[in-house]
C-alpha positions as a Markdown table, in Angstrom:
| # | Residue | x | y | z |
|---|---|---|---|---|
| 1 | Unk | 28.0 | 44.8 | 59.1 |
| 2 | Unk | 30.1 | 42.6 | 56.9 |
| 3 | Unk | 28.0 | 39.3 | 58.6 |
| 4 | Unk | 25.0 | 40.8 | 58.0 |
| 5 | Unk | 25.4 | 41.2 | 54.2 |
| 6 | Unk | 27.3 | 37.9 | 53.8 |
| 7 | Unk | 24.4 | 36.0 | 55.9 |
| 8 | Unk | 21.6 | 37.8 | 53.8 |
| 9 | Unk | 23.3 | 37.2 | 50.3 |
| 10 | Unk | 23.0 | 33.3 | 51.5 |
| 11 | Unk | 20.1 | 33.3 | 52.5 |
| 12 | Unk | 18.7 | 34.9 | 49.3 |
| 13 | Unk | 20.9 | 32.1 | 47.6 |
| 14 | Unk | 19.2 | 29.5 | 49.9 |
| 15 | Unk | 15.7 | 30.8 | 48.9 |
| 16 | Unk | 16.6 | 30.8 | 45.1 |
| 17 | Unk | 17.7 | 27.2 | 45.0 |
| 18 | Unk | 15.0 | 26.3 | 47.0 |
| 19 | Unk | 12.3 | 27.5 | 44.7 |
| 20 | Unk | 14.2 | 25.8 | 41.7 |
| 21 | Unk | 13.7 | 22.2 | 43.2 |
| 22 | Unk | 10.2 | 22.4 | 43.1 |
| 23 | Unk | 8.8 | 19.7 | 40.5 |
| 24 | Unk | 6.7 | 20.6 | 37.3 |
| 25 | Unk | 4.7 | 17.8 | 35.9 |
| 26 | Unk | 5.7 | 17.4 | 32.4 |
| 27 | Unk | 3.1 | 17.7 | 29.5 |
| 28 | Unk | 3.4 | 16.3 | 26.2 |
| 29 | Unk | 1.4 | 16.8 | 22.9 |
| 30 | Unk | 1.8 | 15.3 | 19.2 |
| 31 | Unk | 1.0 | 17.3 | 16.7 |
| 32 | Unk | 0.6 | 14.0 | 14.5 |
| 33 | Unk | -0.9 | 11.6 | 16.4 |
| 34 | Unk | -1.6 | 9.3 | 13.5 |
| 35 | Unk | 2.5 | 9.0 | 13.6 |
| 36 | Unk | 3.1 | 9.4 | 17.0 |
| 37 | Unk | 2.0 | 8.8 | 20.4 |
| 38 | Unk | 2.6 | 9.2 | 24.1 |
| 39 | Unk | 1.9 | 6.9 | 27.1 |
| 40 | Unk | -0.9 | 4.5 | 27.4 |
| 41 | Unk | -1.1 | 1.0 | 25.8 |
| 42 | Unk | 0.1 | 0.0 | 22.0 |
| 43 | Unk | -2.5 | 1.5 | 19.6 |
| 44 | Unk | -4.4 | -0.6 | 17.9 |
| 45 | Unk | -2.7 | -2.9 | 14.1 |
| 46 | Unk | -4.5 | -2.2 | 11.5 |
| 47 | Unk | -4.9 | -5.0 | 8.7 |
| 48 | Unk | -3.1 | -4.3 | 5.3 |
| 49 | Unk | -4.5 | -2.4 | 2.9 |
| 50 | Unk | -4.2 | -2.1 | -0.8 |
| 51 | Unk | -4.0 | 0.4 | -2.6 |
| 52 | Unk | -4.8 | 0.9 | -7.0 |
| 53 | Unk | -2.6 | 3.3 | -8.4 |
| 54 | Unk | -3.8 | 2.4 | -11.7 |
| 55 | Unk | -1.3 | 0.7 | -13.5 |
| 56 | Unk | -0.2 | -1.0 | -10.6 |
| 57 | Unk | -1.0 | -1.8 | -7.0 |
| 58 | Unk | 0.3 | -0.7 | -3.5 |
| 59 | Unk | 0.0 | -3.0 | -0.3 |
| 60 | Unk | 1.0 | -0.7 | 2.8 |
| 61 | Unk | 1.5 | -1.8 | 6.4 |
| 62 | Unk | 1.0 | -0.1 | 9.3 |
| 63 | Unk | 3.2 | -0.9 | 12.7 |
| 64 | Unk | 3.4 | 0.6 | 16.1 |
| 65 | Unk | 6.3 | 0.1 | 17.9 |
| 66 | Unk | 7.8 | 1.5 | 21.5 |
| 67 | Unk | 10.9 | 3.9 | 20.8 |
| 68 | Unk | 11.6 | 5.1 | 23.6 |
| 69 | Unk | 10.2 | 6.8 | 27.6 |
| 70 | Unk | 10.1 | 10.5 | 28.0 |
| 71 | Unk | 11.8 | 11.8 | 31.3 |
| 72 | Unk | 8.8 | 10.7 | 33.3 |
| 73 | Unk | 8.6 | 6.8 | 32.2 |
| 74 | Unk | 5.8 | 7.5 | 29.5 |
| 75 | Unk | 6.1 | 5.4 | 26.4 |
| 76 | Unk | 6.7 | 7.0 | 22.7 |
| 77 | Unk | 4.8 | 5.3 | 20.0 |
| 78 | Unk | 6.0 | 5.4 | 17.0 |
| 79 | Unk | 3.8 | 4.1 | 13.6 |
| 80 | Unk | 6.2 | 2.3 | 10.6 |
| 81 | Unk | 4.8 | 2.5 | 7.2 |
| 82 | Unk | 5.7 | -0.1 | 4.8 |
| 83 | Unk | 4.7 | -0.3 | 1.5 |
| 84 | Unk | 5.0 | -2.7 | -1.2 |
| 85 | Unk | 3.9 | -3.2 | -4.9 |
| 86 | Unk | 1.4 | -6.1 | -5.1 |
| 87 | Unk | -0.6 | -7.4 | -8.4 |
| 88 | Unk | -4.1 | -5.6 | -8.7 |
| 89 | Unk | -6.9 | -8.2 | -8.5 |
């Protein structure tokens, strides 16, 4: 009687960690996509623009760059803003 439970208890044990190694495909969303993205090629530069504040004048930058992978090899994009006062023409 004592086999019989020990034998079922690993078995049920067996079943358990068998259904845990099944693989879920990640999925990944970006609530900002204009600041972040995930997989696919490097989004497209765009040129500098400037901005007129009035009194003065803003150029800003916009960069892409490759942070990082997620688990499953996917690249992170992430978008660098750089800004810098210019004269206004």
């Amino acid at each position: 009687m004592k086999k019989v439970c020990v034998l079922t208890v690993c078995a049920f044990a067996a079943l358990s960690l068998a259904g845990c190694a099944s693989t879920i495909a990640p999925t990944y969303q970006a609530t900002l996509s204009d600041q972040m993205r995930i997989g696919g090629d490097m989004p497209e530069q765009k040129e500098p623009q400037i901005i007129n504040g009035g009194s003065y004048c803003l150029q800003v930058t916009e960069k892409w760059k490759s942070v990082d992978k997620t688990p499953d090899g996917q690249k992170i994009w992430t978008k660098d803003t750089f800004r810098k006062a210019v004269p206004c023409h």
